[in-house]
C-alpha positions in Angstrom: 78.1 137.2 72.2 75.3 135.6 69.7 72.4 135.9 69.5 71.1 132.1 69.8 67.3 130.2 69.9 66.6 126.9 72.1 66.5 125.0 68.8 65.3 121.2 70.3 65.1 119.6 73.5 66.8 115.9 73.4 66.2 113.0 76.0 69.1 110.8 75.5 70.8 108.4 77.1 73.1 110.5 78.7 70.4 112.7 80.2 68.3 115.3 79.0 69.9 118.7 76.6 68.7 121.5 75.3 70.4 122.4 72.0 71.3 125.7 71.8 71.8 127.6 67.8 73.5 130.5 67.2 71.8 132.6 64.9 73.1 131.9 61.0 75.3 129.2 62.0 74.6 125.5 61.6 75.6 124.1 64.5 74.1 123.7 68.2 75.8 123.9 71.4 74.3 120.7 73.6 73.9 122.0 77.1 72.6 118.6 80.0 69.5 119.9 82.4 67.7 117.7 84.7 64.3 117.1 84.5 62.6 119.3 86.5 64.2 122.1 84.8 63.6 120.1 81.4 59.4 120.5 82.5 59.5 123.6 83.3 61.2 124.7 80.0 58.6 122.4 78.0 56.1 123.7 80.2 56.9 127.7 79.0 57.0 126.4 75.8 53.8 125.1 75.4 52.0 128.2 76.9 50.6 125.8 79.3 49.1 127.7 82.8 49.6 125.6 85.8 46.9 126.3 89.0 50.6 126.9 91.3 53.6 128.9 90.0 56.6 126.7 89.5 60.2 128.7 91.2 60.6 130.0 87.7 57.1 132.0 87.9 57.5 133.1 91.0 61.2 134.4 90.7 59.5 136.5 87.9 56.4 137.3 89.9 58.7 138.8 92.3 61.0 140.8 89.9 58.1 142.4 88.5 56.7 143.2 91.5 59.6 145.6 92.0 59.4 146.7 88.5 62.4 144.3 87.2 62.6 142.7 84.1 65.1 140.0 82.1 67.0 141.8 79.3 68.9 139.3 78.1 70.5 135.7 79.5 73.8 134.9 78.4 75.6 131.6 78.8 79.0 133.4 78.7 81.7 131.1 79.7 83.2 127.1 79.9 85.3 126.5 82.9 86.4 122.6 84.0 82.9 121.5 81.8 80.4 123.5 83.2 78.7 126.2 81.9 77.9 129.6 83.6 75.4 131.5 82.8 73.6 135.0 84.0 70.7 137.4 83.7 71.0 140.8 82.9 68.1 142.5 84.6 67.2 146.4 84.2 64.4 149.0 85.9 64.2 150.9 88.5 68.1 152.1 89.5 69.6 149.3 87.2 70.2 150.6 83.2 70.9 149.1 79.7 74.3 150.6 80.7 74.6 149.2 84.3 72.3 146.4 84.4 71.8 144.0 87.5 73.7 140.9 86.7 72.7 137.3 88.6 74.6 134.6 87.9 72.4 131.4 86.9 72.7 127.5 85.9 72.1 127.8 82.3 69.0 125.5 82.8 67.0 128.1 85.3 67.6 130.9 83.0 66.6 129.7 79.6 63.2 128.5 81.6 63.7 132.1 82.9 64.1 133.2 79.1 61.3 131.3 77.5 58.8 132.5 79.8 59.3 136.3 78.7 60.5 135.7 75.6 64.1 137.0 76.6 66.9 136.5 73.9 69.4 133.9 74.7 73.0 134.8 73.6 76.1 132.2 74.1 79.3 133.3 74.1 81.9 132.7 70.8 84.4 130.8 72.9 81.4 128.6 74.3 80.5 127.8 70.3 84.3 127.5 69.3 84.5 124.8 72.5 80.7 123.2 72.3 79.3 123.7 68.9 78.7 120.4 67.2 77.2 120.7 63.5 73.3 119.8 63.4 73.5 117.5 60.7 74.2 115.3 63.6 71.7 116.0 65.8 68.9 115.7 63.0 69.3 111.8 62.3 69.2 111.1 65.9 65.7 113.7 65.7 64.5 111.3 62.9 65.1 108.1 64.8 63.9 108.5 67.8 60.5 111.3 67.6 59.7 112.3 71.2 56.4 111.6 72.3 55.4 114.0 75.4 52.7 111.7 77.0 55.2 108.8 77.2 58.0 110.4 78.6 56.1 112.2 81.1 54.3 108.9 82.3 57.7 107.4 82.5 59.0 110.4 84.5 56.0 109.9 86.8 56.8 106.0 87.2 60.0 106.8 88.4 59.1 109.7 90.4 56.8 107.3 92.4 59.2 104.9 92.4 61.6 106.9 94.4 58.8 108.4 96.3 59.6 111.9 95.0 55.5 112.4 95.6 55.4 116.1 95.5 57.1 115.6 91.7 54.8 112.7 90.9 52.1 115.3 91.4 53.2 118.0 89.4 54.0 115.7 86.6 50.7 113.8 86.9 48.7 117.5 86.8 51.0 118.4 83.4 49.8 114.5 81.9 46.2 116.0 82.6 46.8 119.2 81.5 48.3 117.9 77.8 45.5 115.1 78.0 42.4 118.0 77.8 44.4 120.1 75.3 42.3 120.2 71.8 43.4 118.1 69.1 45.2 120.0 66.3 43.0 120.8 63.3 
């Protein structure tokens, strides 16, 4: 296993990825989210505090509560194009030694991840399979900047337009959430 950083989040054509680096290697493993999970990762990142906990909050809210924490996620294996992921949670009965282990989508647990600051690592055969160099991720990060407020209004458009009202709300409270943040100096 490497140790490995969410290194960019893409919206592309094909869908949305996160790009996942190995530590001292340059190359990133591309790994497709949905949206949902795509907010809720952007949303950890930012820091932002939402007035309801999203599943990801409350998942930890409860391990907590029963004096759990995340050690470590690990997207660990490749099978027919998928990739597996897991926690590795310790406290109470559960040791470094003989940790819980819950398997995971790799999107829910790097939301899981970036919310306590848990390392990411991502199996060698994963990289050896996946790994694509970034040279060729950073021209398509030149061409096409992401801007936040336009692809969250666009994600609420569509949310409406499918009448997905409960996600039009969450994504309209994040557009007013980014909208009263202070400008950087």
């Amino acid at each position: 296993m490497v140790l490995s950083e969410i290194w960019s989040i893409l919206k592309t054509s094909h869908g949305n990825a996160i790009l996942l680096k190995p530590r001292n290697m340059d190359i990133a493993v591309p790994i497709f989210i949905g949206t949902l999970e795509m907010q809720s990762i952007l949303i950890a990142k930012e820091g932002m505090k939402l007035p309801r906990p999203h599943t990801h909050d409350l998942f930890l809210n409860m391990l907590g509560n029963v004096n759990l924490s995340v050690r470590r996620v690990e997207v660990y294996e490749l099978k027919n194009d998928v990739f597996h992921a897991r926690l590795i949670i310790t406290g109470g009965e559960y040791t470094n030694e003989k940790p819980l282990i819950l398997e995971s989508r790799p999107s829910d647990a790097f939301a899981i991840a970036v919310r306590r600051k848990s390392p990411i690592f991502i199996g060698t055969s994963v990289i050896e399979q996946t790994g694509v160099p970034l040279d060729f991720f950073i021209g398509e990060l030149e061409e096409e900047p992401t801007d936040r407020h336009k692809s969250l209004r666009e994600q609420l458009e569509q949310a409406v337009a499918e009448e997905e009202y409960e996600q039009a709300a969450e994504i309209r409270d994040l557009l007013k959430l980014l909208e009263n943040e202070p400008e950087p100096i």
